[in-house]
MIKOL-298995 format. One record per atom (N, C-alpha, C): residue in three letters; z, y, x. Coordinates in steps of 0.02 Angstrom, whole numbers, plus 50000, padded with zeros to 5 digits. Layout:
BEGIN
AlaZYX...
This chain:
BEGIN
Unk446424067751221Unk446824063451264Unk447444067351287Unk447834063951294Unk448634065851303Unk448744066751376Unk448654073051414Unk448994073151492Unk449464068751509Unk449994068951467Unk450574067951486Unk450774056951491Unk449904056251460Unk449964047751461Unk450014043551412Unk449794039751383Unk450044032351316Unk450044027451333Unk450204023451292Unk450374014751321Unk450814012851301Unk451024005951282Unk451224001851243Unk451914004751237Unk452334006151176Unk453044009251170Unk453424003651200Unk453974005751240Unk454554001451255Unk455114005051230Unk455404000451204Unk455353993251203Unk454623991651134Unk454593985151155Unk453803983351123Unk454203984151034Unk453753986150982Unk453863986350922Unk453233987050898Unk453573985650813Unk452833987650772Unk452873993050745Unk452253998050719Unk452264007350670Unk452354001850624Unk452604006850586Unk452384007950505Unk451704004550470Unk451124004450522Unk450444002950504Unk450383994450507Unk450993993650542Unk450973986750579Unk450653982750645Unk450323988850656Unk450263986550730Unk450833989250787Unk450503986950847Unk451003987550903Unk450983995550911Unk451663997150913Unk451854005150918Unk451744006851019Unk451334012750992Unk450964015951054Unk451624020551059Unk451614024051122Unk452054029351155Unk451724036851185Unk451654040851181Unk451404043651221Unk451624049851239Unk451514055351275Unk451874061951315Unk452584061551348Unk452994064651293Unk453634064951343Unk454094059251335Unk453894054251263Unk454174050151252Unk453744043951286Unk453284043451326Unk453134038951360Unk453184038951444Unk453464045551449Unk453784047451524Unk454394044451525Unk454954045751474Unk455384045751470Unk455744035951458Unk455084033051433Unk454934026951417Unk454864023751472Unk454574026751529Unk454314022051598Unk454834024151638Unk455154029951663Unk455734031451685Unk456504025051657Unk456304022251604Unk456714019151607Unk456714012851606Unk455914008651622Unk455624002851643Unk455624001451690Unk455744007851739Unk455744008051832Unk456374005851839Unk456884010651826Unk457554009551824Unk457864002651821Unk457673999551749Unk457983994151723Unk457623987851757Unk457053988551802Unk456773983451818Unk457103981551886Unk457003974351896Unk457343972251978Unk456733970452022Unk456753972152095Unk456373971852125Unk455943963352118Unk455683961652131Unk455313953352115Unk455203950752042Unk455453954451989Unk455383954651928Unk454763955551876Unk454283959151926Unk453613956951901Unk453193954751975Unk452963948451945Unk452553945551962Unk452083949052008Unk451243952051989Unk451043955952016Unk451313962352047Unk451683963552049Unk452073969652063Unk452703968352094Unk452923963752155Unk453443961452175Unk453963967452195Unk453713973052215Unk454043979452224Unk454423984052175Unk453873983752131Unk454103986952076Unk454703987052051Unk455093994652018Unk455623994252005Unk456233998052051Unk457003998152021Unk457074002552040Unk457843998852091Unk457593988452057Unk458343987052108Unk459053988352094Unk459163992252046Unk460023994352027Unk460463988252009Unk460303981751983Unk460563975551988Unk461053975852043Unk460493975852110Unk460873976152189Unk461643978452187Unk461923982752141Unk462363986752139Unk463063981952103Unk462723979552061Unk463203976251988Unk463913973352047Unk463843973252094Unk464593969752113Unk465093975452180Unk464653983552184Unk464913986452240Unk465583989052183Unk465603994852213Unk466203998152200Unk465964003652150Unk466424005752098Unk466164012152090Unk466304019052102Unk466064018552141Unk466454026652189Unk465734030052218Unk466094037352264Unk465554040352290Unk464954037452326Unk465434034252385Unk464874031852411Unk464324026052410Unk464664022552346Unk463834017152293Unk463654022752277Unk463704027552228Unk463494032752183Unk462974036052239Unk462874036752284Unk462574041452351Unk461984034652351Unk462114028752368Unk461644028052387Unk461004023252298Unk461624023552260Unk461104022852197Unk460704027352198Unk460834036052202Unk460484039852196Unk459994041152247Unk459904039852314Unk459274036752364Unk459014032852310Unk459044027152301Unk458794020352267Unk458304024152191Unk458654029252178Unk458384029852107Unk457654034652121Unk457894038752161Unk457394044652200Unk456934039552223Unk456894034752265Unk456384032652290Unk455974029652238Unk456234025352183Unk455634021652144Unk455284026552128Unk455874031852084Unk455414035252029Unk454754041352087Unk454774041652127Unk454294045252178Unk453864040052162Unk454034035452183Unk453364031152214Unk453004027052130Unk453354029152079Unk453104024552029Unk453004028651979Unk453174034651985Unk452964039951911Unk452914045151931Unk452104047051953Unk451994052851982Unk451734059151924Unk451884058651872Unk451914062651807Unk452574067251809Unk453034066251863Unk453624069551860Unk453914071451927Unk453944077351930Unk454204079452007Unk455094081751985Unk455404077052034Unk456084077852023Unk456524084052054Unk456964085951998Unk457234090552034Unk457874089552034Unk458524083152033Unk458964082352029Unk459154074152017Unk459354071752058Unk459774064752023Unk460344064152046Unk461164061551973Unk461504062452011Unk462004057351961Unk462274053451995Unk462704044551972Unk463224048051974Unk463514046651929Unk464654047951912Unk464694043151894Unk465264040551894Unk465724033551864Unk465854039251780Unk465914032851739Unk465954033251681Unk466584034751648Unk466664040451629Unk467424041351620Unk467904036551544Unk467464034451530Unk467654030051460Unk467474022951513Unk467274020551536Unk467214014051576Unk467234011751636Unk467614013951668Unk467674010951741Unk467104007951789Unk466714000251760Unk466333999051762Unk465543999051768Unk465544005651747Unk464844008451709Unk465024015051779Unk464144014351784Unk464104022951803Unk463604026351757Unk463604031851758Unk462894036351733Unk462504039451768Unk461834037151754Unk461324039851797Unk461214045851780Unk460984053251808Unk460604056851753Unk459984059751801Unk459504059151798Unk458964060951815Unk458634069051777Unk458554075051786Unk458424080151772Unk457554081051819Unk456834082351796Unk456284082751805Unk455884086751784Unk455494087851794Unk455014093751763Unk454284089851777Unk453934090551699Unk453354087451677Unk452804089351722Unk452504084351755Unk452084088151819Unk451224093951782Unk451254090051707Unk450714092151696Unk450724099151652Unk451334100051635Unk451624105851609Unk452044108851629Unk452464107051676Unk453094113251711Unk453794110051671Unk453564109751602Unk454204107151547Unk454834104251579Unk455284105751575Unk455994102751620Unk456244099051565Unk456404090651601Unk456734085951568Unk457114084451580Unk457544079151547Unk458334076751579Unk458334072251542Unk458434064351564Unk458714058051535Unk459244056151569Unk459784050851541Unk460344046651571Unk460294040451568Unk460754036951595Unk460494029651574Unk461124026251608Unk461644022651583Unk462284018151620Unk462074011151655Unk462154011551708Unk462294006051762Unk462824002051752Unk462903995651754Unk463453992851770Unk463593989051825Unk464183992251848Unk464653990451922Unk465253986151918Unk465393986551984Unk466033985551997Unk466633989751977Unk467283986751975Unk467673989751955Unk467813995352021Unk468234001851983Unk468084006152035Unk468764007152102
């Protein structure tokens, strides 16, 4: 069994074998880190909380102070929703190719191994 976790790959697909493609370790951390993110709060059903809300954002500004409090917003899901990863950094810039767009980047270390990770992921905002 895999410390680090398995479960259904997202986005959903089929292997090679033809069944539904499983996920698991760093690519299924890295997989739910970005299911939290991309999800909006009331968006699942059982889980009215769930998620990480960044929608909320799509019409502020893109400057420091959205960027400050995306990064509250991002810190809090991923605490409370992926405890496989103790964070050691999150930090939103506006997108220097898009105005519009920010970049998330989240930097973590694998709780069950120490292993230090880093994913990104673009938001879309307001103009800045």
């Amino acid at each position: 069994m895999n410390p680090l976790g398995k479960s259904i790959g997202f986005p959903l697909g089929v292997g090679a074998d033809g069944r539904i493609r499983w996920s698991e370790g760093e690519d299924n951390i890295r997989e739910s880190i970005a299911v939290i993110l991309q999800t909006e709060m009331g968006e699942r059903i059982a889980l009215s909380d769930f998620g990480a809300g960044l929608g909320l954002f799509l019409f502020e500004p893109n400057n420091p102070a959205t960027h400050v409090r995306m990064v509250r917003q991002i810190e809090e899901s991923l605490r409370r929703w992926e405890p496989r990863i103790a964070l050691d950094a999150v930090e939103v810039r506006e997108d220097p190719e898009d105005a519009s767009e920010a970049i998330a980047t989240i930097s973590y270390r694998l709780v069950a191994t120490g292993a230090a990770e880093r994913v990104s992921l673009s938001i879309r905002l307001g103009q800045a």
